[in-house]
MDAnalysis code that builds the backbone (N, CA, C; Angstrom):
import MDAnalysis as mda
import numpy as np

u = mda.Universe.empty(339, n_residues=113, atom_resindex=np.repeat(np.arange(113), 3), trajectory=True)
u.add_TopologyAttr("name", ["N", "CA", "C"] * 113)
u.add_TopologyAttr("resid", np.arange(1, 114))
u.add_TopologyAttr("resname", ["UNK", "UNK", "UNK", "UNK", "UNK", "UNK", "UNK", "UNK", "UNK", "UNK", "UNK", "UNK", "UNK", "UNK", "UNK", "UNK", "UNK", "UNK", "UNK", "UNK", "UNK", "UNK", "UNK", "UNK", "UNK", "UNK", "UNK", "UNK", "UNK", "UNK", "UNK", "UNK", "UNK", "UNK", "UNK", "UNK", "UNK", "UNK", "UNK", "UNK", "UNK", "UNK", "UNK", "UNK", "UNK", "UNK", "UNK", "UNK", "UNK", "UNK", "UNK", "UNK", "UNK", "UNK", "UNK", "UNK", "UNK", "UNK", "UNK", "UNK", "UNK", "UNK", "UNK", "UNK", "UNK", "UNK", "UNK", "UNK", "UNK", "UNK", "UNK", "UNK", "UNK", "UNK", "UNK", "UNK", "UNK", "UNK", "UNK", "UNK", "UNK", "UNK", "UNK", "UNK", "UNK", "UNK", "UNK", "UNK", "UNK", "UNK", "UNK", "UNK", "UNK", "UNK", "UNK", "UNK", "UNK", "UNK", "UNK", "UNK", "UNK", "UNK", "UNK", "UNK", "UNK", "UNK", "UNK", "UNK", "UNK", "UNK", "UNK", "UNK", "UNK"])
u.atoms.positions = np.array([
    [19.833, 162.652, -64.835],
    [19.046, 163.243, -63.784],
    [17.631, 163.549, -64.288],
    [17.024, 163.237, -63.299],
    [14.973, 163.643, -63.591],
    [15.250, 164.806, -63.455],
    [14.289, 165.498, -64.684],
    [13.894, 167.053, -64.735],
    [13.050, 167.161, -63.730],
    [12.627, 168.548, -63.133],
    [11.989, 168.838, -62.145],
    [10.291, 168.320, -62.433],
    [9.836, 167.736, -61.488],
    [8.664, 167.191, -61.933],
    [7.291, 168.269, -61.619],
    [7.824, 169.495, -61.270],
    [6.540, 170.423, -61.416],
    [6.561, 170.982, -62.945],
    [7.673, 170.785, -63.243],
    [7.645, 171.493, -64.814],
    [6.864, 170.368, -66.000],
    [6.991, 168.893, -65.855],
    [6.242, 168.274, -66.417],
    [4.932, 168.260, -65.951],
    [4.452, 168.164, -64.773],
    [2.941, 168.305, -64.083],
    [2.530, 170.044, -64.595],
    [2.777, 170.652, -64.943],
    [2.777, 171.567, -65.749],
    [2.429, 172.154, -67.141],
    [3.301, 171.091, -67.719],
    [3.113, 170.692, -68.689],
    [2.206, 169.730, -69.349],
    [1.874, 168.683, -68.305],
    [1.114, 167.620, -68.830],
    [-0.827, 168.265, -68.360],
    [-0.615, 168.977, -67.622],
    [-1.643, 169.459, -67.198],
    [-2.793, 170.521, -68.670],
    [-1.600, 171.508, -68.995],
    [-2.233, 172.021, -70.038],
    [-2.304, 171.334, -71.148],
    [-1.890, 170.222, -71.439],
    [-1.952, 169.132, -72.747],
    [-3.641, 168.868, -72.392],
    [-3.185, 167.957, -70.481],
    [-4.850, 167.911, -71.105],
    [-6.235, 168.409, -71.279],
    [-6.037, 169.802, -70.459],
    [-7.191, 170.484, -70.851],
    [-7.146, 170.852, -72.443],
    [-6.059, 170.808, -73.062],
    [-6.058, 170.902, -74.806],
    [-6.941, 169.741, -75.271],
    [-6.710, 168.866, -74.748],
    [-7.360, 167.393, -74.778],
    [-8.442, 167.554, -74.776],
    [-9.154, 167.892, -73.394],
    [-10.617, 167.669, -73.164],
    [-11.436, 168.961, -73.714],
    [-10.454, 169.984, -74.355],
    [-11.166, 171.355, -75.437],
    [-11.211, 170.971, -76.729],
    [-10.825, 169.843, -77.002],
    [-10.804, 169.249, -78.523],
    [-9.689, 169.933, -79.373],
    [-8.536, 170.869, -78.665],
    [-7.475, 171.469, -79.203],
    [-6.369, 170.966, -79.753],
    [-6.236, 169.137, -79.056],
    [-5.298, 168.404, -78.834],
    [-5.479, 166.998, -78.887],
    [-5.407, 166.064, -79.583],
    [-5.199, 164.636, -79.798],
    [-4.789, 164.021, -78.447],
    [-4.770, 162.992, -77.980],
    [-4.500, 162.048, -76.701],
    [-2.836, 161.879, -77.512],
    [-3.017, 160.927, -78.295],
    [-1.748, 160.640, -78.654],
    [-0.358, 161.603, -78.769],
    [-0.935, 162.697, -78.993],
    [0.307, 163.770, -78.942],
    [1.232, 163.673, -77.423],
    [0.098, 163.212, -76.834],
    [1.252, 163.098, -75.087],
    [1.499, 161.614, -74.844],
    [1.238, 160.870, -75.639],
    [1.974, 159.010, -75.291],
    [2.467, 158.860, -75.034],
    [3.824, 158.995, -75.194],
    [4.668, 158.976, -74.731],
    [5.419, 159.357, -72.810],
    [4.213, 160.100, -72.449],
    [3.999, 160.499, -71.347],
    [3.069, 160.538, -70.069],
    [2.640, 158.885, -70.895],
    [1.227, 158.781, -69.934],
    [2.205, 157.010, -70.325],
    [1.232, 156.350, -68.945],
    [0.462, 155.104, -69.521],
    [-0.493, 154.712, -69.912],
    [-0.353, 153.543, -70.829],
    [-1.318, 152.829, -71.269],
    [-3.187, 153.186, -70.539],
    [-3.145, 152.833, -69.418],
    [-4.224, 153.183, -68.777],
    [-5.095, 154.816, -68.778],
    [-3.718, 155.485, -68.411],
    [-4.273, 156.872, -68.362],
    [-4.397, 157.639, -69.947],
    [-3.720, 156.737, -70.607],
    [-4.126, 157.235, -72.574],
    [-6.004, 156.718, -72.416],
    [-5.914, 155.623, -72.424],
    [-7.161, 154.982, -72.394],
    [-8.329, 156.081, -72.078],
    [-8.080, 156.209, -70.458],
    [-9.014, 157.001, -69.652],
    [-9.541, 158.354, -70.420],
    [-7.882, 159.260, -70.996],
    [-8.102, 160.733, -71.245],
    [-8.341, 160.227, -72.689],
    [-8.530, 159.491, -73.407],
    [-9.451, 158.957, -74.511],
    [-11.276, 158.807, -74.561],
    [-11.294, 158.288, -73.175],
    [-12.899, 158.001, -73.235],
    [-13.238, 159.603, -72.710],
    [-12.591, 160.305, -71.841],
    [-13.004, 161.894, -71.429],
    [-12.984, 162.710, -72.172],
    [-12.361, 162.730, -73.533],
    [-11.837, 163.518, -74.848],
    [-13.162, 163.636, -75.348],
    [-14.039, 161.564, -75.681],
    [-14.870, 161.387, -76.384],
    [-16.066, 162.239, -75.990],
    [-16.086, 162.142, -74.541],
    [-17.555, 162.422, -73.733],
    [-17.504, 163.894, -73.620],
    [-16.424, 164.633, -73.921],
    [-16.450, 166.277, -74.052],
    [-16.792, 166.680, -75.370],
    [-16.642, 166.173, -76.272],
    [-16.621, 166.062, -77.596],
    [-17.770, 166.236, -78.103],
    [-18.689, 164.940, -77.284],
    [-20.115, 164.224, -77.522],
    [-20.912, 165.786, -76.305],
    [-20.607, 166.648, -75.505],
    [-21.074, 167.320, -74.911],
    [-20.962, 168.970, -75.749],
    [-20.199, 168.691, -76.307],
    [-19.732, 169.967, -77.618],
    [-20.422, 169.697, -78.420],
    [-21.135, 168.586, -79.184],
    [-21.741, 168.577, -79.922],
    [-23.493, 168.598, -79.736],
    [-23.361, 168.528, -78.537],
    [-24.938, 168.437, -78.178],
    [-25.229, 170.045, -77.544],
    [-24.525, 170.540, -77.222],
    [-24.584, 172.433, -76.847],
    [-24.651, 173.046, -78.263],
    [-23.781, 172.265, -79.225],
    [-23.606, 172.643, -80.485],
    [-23.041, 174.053, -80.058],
    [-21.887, 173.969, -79.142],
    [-21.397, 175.627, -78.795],
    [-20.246, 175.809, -80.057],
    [-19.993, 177.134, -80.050],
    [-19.502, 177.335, -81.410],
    [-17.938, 177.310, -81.199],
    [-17.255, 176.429, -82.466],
    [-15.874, 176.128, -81.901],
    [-14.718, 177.040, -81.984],
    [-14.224, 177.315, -80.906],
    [-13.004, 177.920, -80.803],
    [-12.186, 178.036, -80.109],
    [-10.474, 178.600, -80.550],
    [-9.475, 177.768, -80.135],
    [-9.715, 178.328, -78.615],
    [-9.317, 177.512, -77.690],
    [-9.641, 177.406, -76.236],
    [-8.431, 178.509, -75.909],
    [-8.567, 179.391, -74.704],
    [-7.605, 180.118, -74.144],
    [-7.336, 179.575, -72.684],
    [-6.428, 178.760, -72.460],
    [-6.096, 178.138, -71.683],
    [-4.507, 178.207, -70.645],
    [-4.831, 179.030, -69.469],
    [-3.807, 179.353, -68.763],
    [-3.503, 178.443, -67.142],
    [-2.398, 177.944, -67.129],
    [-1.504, 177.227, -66.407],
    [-1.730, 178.204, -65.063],
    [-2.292, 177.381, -63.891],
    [-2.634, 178.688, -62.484],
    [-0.907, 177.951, -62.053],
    [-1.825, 177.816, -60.086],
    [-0.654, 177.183, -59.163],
    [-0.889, 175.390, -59.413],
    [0.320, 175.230, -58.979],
    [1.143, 173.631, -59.098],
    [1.551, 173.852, -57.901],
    [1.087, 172.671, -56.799],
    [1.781, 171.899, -56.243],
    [1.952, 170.479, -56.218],
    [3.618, 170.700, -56.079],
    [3.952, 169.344, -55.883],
    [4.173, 168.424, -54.788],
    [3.579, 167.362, -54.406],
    [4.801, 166.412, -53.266],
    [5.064, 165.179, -53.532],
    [6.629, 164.955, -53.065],
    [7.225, 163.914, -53.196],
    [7.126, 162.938, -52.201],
    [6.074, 161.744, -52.317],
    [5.748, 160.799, -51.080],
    [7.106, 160.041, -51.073],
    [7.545, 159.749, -51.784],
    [8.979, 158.556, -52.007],
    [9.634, 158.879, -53.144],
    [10.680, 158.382, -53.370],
    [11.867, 158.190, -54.401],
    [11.131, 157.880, -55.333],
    [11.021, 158.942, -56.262],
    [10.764, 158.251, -58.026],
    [9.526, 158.290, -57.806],
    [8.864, 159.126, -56.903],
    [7.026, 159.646, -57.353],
    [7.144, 160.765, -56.869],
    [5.945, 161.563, -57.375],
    [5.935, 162.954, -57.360],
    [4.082, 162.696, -58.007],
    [3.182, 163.540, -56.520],
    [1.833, 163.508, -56.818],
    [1.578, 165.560, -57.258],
    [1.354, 166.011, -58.097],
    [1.061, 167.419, -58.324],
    [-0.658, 167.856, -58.187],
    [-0.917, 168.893, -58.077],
    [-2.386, 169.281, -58.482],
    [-1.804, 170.524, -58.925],
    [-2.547, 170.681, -60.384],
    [-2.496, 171.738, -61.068],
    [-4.053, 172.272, -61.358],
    [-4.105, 173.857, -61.149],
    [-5.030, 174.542, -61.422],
    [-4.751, 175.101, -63.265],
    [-5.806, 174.646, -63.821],
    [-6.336, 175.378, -65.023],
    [-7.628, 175.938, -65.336],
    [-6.717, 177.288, -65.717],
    [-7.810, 178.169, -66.334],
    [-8.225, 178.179, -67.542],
    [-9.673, 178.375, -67.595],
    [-10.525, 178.539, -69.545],
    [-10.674, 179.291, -68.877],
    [-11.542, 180.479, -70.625],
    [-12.221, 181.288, -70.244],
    [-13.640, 181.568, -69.682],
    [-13.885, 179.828, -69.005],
    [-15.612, 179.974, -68.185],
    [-15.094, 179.547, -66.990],
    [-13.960, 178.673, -66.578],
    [-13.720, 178.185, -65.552],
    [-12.373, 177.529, -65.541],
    [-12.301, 177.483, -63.835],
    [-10.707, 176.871, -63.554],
    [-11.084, 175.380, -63.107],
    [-10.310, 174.667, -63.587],
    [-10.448, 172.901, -62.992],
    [-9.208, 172.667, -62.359],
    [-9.270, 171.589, -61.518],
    [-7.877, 170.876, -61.066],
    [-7.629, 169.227, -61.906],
    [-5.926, 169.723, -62.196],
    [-5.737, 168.171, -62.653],
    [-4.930, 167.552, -61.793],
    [-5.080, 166.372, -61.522],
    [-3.956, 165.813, -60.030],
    [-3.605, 164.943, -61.480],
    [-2.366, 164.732, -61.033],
    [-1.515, 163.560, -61.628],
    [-0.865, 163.138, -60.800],
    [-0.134, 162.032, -60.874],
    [0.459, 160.943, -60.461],
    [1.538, 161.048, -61.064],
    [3.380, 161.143, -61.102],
    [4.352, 161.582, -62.172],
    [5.186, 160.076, -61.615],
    [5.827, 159.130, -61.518],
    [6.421, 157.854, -61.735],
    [7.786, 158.082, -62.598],
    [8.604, 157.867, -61.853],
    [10.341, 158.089, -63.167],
    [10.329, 156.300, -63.223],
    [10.565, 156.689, -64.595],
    [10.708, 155.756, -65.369],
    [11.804, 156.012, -66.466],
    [12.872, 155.184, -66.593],
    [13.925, 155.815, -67.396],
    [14.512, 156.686, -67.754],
    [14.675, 157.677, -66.149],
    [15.148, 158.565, -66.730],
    [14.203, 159.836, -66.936],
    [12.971, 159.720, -66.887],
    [11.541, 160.761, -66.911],
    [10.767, 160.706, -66.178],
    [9.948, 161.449, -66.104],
    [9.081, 161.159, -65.375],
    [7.644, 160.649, -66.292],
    [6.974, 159.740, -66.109],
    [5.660, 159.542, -66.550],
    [4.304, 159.548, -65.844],
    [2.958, 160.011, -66.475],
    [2.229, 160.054, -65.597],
    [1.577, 158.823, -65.591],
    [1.394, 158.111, -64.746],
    [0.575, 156.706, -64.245],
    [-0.745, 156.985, -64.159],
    [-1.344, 158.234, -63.642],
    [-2.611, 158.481, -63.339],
    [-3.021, 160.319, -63.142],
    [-4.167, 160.463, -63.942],
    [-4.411, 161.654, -64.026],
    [-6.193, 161.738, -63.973],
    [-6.521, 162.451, -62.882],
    [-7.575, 163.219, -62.820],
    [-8.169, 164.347, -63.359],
    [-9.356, 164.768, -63.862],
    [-9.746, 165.967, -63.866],
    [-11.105, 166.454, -62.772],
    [-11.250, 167.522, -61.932],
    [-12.092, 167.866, -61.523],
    [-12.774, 169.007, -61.693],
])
C-alpha cells in the first residue's frame, strides 16, 4: 500500500527548501524525484548559491518550518500537493506533482514560488 501522499509532499517540500538554503545536497532526495526534477532543483540550488554569494549574506543553518499542505487526488496513482514553507524572512509555496511508482510515491515535478 502507498503511504499517505501528504506526508511525503511534506516531506519532500522541506528537503527542498534545505536545498535551495544550501542546507542540503539534491542528491540526498534521488531517489524521490525524477531525473528531470533532480536536474531542475540542481540548476535552482546553483542560482541560490550564486545569489548567496553575491549578498555575501552570512551563512547560517536555515530555520525552516513545514506550514499547510494541501493535497488533491486528480486520478489513481497521482496526487498534486502545495506546501507552504516557512524561513525566517519568508514563506514560499512548493507544488509538487507525487506519481506512485512501485509502490511510492515519486515526485515527477516540483515548483518553487
Amino acid at each position: 500500500m502507498v503511504p499517505d501522499p501528504e506526508e511525503t509532499a511534506r516531506a519532500l517540500a522541506l528537503c527542498v527548501a534545505e536545498i535551495l538554503s544550501g542546507a542540503r545536497e539534491v542528491d540526498s532526495i534521488a531517489r524521490w524525484i525524477t531525473e528531470d526534477v533532480q536536474r531542475h532543483l540542481q540548476q535552482r540550488a546553483a542560482f541560490a548559491a550564486r545569489a548567496r554569494s553575491v549578498s555575501r549574506r552570512r551563512r547560517r543553518r536555515p530555520s525552516i518550518r513545514v506550514g499547510s499542505v494541501l493535497v488533491c487526488r486528480p486520478r489513481e496513482g497521482v496526487a498534486e500537493a502545495s506546501v507552504v514553507v516557512h524561513t525566517r524572512s519568508h514563506a514560499r509555496a512548493v507544488a509538487i506533482r507525487l506519481e506512485e511508482r512501485s509502490g511510492r510515491w515519486r515526485a515527477t515535478a516540483i515548483g518553487v514560488l
